[in-house]
N, C-alpha and C positions, 0 to 999 in steps of 0.2 A: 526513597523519594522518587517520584513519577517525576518524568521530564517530555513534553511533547517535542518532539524531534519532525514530525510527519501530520499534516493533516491537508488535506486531501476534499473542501465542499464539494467537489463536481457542479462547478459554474464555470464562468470564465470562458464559454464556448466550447468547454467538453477539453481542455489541457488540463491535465494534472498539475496542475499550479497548487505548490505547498504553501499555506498559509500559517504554519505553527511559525515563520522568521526564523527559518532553521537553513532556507533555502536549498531544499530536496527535493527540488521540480522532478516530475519522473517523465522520462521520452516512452510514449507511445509507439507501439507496433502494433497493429492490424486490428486495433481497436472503434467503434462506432462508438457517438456518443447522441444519448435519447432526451430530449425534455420533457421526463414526466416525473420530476420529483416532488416534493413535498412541499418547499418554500420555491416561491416564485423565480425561475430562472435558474432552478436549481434541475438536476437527472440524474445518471447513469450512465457506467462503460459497459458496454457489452463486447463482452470478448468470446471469440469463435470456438475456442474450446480446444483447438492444436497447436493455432500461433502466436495468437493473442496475449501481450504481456506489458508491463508498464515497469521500464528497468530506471533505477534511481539510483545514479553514480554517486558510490564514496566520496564523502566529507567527510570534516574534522567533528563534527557531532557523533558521529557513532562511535566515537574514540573511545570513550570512558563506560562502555555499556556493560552491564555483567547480565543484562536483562532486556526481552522485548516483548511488551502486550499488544496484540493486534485486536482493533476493533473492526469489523468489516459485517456490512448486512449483504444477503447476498440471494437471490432470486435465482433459483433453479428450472429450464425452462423443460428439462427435458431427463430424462433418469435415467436411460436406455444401457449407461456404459459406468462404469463406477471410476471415477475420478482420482488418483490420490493427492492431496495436497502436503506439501513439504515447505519449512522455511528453518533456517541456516542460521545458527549464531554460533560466530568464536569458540573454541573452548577456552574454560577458565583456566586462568595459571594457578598454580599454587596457594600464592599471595591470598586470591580473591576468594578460592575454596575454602579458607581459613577463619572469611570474616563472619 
């Protein structure tokens, strides 16, 4: 079973403000944000590509997780350098490997 933990319009004046009621605001760092999204009042973070990140401190929502699916669209402006992206989940105990 799917559980929304994180979502993320990009409105709000460009804060990452979580709207899943999970309340997993993420704090920006060296981030822009653009108004030229799709629904009115809606855009984009543009982040710089060395400093740029949006860190969303531990709650009791991520507790129970054996699993994370990320949805993200994503505009590449420039190709020059190969990127890697990486994201982090728990290992499973025992217990959870079994089910």
């Amino acid at each position: 079973m799917w559980k929304n933990i994180l979502d993320y319009p990009f409105k709000s004046g460009g804060a990452p403000f979580d709207v899943s009621g999970a309340n997993n605001h993420g704090i920006p760092t060296a981030i822009s944000f653009g108004f030229d999204g799709v629904a009115p009042g809606s855009g984009f973070f543009h982040f710089n590509g060395s400093e740029s990140r949006v860190h969303v401190p531990y709650n009791g929502t991520w507790n129970d997780l054996i699993g994370v699916r990320v949805e993200a669209m994503v505009r590449v402006d420039e190709l020059g350098r190969i990127r890697r992206s990486t994201s982090h989940s728990p290992a499973l105990s025992p217990q959870q490997r079994d089910c």
